[in-house]
C-alpha positions as CSV (number, residue, x, y, z in Angstrom):
1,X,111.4,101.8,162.0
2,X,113.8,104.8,162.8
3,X,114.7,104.9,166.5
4,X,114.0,109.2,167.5
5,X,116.2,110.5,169.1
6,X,117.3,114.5,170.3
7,X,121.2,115.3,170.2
8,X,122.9,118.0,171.3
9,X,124.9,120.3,168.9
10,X,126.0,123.0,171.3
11,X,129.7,123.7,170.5
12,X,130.1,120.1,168.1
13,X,131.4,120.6,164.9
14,X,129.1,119.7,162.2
15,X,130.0,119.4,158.2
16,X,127.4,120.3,154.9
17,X,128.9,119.4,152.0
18,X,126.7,121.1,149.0
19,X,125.2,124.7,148.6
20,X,121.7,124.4,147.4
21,X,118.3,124.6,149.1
22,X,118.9,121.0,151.1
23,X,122.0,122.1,152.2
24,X,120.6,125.6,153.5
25,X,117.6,123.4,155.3
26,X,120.2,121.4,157.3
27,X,122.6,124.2,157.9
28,X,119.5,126.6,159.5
29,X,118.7,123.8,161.7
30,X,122.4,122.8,163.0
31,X,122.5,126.9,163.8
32,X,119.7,126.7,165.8
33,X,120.7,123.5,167.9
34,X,123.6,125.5,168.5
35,X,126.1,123.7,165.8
36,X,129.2,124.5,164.8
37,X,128.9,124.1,160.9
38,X,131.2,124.1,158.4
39,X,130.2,124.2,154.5
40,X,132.0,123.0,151.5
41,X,130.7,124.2,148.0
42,X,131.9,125.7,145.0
43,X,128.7,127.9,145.4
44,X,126.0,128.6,147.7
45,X,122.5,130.2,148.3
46,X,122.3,133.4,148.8
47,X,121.4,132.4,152.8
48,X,124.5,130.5,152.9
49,X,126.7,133.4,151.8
50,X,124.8,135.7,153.6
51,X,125.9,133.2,157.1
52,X,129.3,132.9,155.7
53,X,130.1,136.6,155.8
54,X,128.9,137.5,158.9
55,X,130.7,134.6,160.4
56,X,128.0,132.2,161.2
57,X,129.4,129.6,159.5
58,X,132.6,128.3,157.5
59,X,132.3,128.4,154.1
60,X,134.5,126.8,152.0
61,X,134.2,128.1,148.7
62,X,135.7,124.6,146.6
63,X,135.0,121.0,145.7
64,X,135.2,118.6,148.2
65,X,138.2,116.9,148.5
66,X,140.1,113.6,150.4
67,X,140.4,114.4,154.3
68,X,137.5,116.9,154.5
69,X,135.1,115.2,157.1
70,X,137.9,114.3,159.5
71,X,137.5,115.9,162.8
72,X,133.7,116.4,162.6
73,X,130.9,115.1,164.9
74,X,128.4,115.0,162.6
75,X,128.5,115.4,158.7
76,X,125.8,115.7,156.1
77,X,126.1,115.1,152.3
78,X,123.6,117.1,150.2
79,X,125.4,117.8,146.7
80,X,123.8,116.5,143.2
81,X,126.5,114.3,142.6
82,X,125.7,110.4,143.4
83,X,129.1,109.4,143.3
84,X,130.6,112.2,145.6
85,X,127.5,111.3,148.2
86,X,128.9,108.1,148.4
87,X,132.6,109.0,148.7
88,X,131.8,111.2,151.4
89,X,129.4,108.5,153.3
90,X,132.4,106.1,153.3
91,X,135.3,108.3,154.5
92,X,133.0,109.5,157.1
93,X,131.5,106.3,159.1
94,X,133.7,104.1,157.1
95,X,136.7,105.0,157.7
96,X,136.8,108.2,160.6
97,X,134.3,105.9,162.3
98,X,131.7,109.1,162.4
99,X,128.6,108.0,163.7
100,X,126.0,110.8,162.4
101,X,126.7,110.7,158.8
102,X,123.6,111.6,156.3
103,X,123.2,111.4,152.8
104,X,120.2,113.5,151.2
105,X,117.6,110.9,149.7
106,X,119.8,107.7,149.9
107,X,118.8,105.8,153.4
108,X,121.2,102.9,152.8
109,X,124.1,105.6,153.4
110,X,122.5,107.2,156.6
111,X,123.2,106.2,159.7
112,X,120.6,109.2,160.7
113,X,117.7,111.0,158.8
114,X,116.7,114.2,159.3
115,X,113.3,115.0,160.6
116,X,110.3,117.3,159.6
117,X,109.9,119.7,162.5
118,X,108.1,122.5,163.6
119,X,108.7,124.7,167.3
120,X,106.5,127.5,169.0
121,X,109.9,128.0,171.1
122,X,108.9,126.4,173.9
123,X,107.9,123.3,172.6
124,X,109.0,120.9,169.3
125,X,107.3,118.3,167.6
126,X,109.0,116.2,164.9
127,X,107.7,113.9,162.2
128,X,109.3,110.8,160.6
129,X,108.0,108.3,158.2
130,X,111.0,105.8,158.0
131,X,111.7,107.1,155.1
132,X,109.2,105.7,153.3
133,X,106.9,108.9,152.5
134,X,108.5,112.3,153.1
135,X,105.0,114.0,151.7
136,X,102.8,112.5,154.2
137,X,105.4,114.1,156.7
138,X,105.6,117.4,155.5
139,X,101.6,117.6,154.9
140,X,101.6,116.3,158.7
141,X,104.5,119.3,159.7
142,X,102.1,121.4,157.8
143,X,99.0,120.6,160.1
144,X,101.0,121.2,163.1
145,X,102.3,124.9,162.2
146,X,98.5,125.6,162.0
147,X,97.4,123.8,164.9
148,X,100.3,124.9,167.0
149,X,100.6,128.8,165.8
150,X,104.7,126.9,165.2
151,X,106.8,128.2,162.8
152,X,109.1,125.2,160.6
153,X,112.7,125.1,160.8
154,X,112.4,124.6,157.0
155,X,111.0,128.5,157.0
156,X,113.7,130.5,159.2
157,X,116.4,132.4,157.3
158,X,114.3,135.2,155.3
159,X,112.4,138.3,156.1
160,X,110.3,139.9,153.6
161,X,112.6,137.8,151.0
162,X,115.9,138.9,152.2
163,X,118.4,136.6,153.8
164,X,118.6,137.2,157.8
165,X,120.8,135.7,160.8
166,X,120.0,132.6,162.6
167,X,120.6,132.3,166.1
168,X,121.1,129.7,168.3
169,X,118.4,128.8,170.3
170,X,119.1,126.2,172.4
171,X,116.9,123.5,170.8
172,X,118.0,120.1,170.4
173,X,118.7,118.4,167.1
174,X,115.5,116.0,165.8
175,X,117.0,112.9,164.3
176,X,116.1,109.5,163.3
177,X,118.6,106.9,163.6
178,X,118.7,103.8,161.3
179,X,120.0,101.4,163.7
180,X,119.5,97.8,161.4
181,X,122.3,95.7,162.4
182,X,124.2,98.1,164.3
183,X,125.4,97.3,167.7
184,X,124.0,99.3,170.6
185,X,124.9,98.5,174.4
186,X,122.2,99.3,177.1
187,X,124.4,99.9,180.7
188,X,121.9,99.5,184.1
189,X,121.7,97.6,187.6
190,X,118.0,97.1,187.0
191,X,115.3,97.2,184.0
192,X,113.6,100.5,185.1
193,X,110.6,101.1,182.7
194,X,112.4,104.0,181.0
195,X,115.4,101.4,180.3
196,X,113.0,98.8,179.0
197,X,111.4,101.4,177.0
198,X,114.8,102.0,175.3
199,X,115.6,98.5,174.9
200,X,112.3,98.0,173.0
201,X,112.6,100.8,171.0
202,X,116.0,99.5,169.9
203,X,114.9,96.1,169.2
204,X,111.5,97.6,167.1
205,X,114.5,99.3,165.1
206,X,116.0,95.9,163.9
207,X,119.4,96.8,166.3
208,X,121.8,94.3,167.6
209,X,121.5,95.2,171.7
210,X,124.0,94.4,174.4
211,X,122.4,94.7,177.7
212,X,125.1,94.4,180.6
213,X,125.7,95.3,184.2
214,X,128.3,98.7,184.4
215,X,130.9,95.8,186.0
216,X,130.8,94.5,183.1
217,X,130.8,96.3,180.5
218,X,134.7,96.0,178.8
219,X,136.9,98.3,176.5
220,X,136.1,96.8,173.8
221,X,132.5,97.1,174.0
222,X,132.9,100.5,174.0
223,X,135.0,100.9,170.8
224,X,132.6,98.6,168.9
225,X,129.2,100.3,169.9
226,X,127.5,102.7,167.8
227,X,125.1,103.9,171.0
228,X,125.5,103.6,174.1
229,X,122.9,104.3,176.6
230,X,123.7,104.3,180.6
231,X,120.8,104.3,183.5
232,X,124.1,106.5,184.7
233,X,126.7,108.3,183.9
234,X,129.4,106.8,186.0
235,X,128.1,103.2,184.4
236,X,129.9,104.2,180.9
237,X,133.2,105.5,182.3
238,X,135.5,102.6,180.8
239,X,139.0,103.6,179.2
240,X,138.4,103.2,175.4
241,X,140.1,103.9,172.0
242,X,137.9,107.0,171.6
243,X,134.9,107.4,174.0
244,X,133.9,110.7,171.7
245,X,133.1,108.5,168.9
246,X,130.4,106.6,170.2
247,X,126.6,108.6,170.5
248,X,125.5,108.2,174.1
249,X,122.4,108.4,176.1
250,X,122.7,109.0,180.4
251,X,119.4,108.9,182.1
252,X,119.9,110.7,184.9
253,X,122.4,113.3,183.5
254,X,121.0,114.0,180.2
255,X,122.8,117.3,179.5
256,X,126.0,115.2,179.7
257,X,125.1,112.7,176.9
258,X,124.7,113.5,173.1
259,X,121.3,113.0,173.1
260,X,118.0,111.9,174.6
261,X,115.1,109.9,174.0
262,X,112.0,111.6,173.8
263,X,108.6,110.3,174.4
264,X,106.6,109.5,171.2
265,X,103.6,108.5,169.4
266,X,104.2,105.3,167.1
267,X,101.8,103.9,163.9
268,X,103.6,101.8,162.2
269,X,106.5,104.2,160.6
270,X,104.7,106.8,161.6
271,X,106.7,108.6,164.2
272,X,105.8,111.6,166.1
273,X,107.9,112.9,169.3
274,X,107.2,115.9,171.2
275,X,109.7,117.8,173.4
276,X,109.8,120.6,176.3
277,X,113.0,123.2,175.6
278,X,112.8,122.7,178.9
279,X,111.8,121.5,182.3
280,X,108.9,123.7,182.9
281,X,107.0,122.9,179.7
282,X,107.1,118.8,180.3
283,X,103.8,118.6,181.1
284,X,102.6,121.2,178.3
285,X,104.5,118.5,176.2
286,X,103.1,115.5,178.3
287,X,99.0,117.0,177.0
288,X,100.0,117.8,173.6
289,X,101.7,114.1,173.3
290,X,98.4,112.3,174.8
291,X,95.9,114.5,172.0
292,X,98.4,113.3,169.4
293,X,98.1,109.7,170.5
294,X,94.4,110.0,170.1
295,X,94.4,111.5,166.6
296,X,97.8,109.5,165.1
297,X,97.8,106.1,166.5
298,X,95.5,103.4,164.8
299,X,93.5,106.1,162.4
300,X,95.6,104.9,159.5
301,X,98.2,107.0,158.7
302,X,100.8,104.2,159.6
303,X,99.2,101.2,156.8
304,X,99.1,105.2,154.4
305,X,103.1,105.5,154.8
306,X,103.6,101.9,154.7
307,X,101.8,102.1,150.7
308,X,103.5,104.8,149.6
309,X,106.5,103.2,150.6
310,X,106.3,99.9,148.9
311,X,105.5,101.9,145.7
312,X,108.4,104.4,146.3
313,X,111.2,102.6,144.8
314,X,109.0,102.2,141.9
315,X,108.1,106.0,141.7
316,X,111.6,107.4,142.0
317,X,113.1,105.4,138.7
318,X,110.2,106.7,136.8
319,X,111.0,110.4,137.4
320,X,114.7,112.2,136.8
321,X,115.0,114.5,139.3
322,X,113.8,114.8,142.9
323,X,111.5,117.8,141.8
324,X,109.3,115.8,139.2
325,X,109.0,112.8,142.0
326,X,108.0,115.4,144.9
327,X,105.6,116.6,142.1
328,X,104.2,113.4,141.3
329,X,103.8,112.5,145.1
330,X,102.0,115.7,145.8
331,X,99.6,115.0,142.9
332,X,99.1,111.7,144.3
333,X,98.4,112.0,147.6
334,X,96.1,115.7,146.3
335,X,93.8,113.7,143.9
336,X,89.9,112.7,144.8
337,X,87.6,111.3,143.0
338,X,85.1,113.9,142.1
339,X,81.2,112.6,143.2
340,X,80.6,116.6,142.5
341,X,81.5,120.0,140.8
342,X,83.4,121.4,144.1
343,X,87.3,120.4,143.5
344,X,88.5,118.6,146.4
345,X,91.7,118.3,147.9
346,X,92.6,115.2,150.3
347,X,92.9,116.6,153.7
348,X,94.5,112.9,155.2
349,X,92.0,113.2,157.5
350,X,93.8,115.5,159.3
351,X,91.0,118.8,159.7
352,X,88.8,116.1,159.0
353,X,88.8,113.0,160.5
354,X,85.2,112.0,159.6
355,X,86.2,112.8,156.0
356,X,85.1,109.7,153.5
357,X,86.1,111.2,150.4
358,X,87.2,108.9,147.7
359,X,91.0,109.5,147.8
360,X,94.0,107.9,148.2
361,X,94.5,107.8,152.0
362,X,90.6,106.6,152.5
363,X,91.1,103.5,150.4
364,X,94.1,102.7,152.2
365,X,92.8,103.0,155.7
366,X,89.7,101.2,154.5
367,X,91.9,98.2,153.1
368,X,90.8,98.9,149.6
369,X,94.1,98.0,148.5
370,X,93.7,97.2,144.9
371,X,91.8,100.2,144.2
372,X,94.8,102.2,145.5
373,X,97.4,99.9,143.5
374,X,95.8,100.8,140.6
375,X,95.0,104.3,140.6
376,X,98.7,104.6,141.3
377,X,99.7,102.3,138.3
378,X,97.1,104.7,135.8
379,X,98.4,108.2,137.5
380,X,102.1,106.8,136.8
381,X,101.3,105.6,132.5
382,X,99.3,109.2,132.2
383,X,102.6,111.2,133.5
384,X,104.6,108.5,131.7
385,X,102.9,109.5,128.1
386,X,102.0,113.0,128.9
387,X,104.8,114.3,131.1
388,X,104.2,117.9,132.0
């Protein structure tokens, strides 16, 4: 499990490196958490450029070279190139001690992935899978820009085709942070239920947590902490080799902090928050977070990511590029078993939650397990022999 999380990007510099479609994705939604984004790439969509001349963003028009990410509170690698990914992920964290460093389709050099999100402008909903099975989040994103009238983040940039400006709009920045093994330290007097919800969270996410009074927390536990989350705000003030390094939650001054917790709505991997832009729409949020509860939680979906995840690794060496393996996902999930002469698509229950069509997701909810193993292993030999 990926623990959520909201930052805030007003004003904090933030690096792309890459110019294609992904990169224009992550750029749009920096700009309207308020970022201050920086690109590198020899070339660039024609959003990108668009941004870059009007002064929206930085665009550096060139390869990526030694030194680029210093200086940067958050940077994301999105090029084609495997090996410059990785070279980027390891001067980042590795050596400028970044914390927020992503790398597009590779999890084991994340320390955050991004997540599928959708806003009406007052509120924002956001959708993980763990990275185990980015279709069933974007069908889910999908379902909630009908349901919702909410436009995606992945959608903002073009009007009638032609590139447009993005503004900022205040809204934070949906993560999810992969927090295996990584040391987070949890400041407080007292275990208030909003602390202990933290600290299980944390613990769900396979983190190493430090839970200490604020008179005694040290220097050095500072320096070594990846998070840092504080009932208060006076509880973290501790001289330390770079307190700006650190990300950093305070619960009674969240404005103050780099991010916030929001409330969520867990199935396994399955991860759905929901967030209020602001005060006055908490308890719109609160309603829409309770419905959600009722729909997502224990109807399936978690033991539906969890499949597609164990067959995933499998799935992307069979396919060369991230196109034919979105393809063959899409197809997969899509597919049901015809009992008539009406095509059906699977709707994963989701504008149907009585639906007991003979798909994918209703054998896996249903426990049918080996059916759904093998349909998987047949679909994979046909697009083997007969690629497309």
């Amino acid at each position: 499990m990926f623990y959520p999380a909201y930052v805030n990007l007003q004003d904090r510099k933030c690096l792309v490196v890459g110019g294609g479609t992904i990169a224009e994705r992550k750029v749009v939604a920096m700009l309207l958490s308020g970022g201050d984004v920086t690109v590198i790439a020899p070339d660039a969509t024609e959003l990108l450029t668009f941004l870059a001349h009007i002064g929206t963003i930085r665009w550096f028009k060139r390869q990526v070279k030694e030194g680029d990410t210093s200086g940067y509170f958050l940077v994301c690698a999105a090029t084609d190139f495997t090996d410059i990914n990785t070279a980027i992920f390891k001067e980042a964290h590795q050596k400028n001690k970044i914390r927020l460093v992503n790398v597009v389709d590779v999890i084991p050099q994340c320390t955050f992935a991004a997540a599928s999100v959708v806003t009406d402008g007052e509120l924002m909903v956001s959708i993980s899978t763990s990275g185990k099975s980015p279709a069933t989040s974007r069908r889910i994103r999908e379902y909630f820009e009908r349901l919702l009238n909410a436009t995606s983040l992945y959608t903002l940039g073009y009007e009638a085709g032609k590139p447009m400006p993005i503004e900022n709009q205040g809204l934070p920045y949906p993560v999810y942070l992969l927090l295996e093994n990584r040391t987070c330290i949890v400041l407080s007097e007292r275990k208030t239920p909003e602390i202990e919800r933290r600290v299980s969270l944390l613990h769900q996410c396979g983190a190493s947590v430090l839970s200490l009074t604020p008179t005694a927390v040290k220097p050095h536990h500072l320096d070594s902490a990846f998070l840092v989350i504080a009932d208060r705000f006076s509880a973290a003030d501790v001289p330390c080799e770079d307190k700006g390094a650190f990300i950093r939650e305070y619960l009674d001054d969240p404005d103050t902090g780099t991010h916030f917790t929001p409330h969520l709505i867990v199935d396994g991997n399955l991860i759905i928050s929901v967030a209020a832009r602001s005060g006055t729409g908490a308890e719109k949020a609160e309603n829409l977070r309770k419905k959600l509860t009722n729909q997502f939680e224990n109807n399936g979906y978690g033991a539906f990511v969890e499949f597609l995840g164990a067959r995933r690794s499998e799935i992307l060496k069979s396919f060369p590029t991230s196109k034919k393996r979105a393809d063959f996902f899409e197809t997969l999930i899509d597919s049901v078993e015809m009992n008539n002469s009406q095509p059906q698509t699977c709707c994963l229950g989701l504008t149907n939650p009585e639906c007991s069509a003979d798909c994918l997701f209703n054998w896996v909810r249903c426990g049918k397990l080996e059916r759904a193993n093998n349909f998987v292993s047949d679909l994979l030999g046909k697009l083997r022999t007969n690629p497309k």
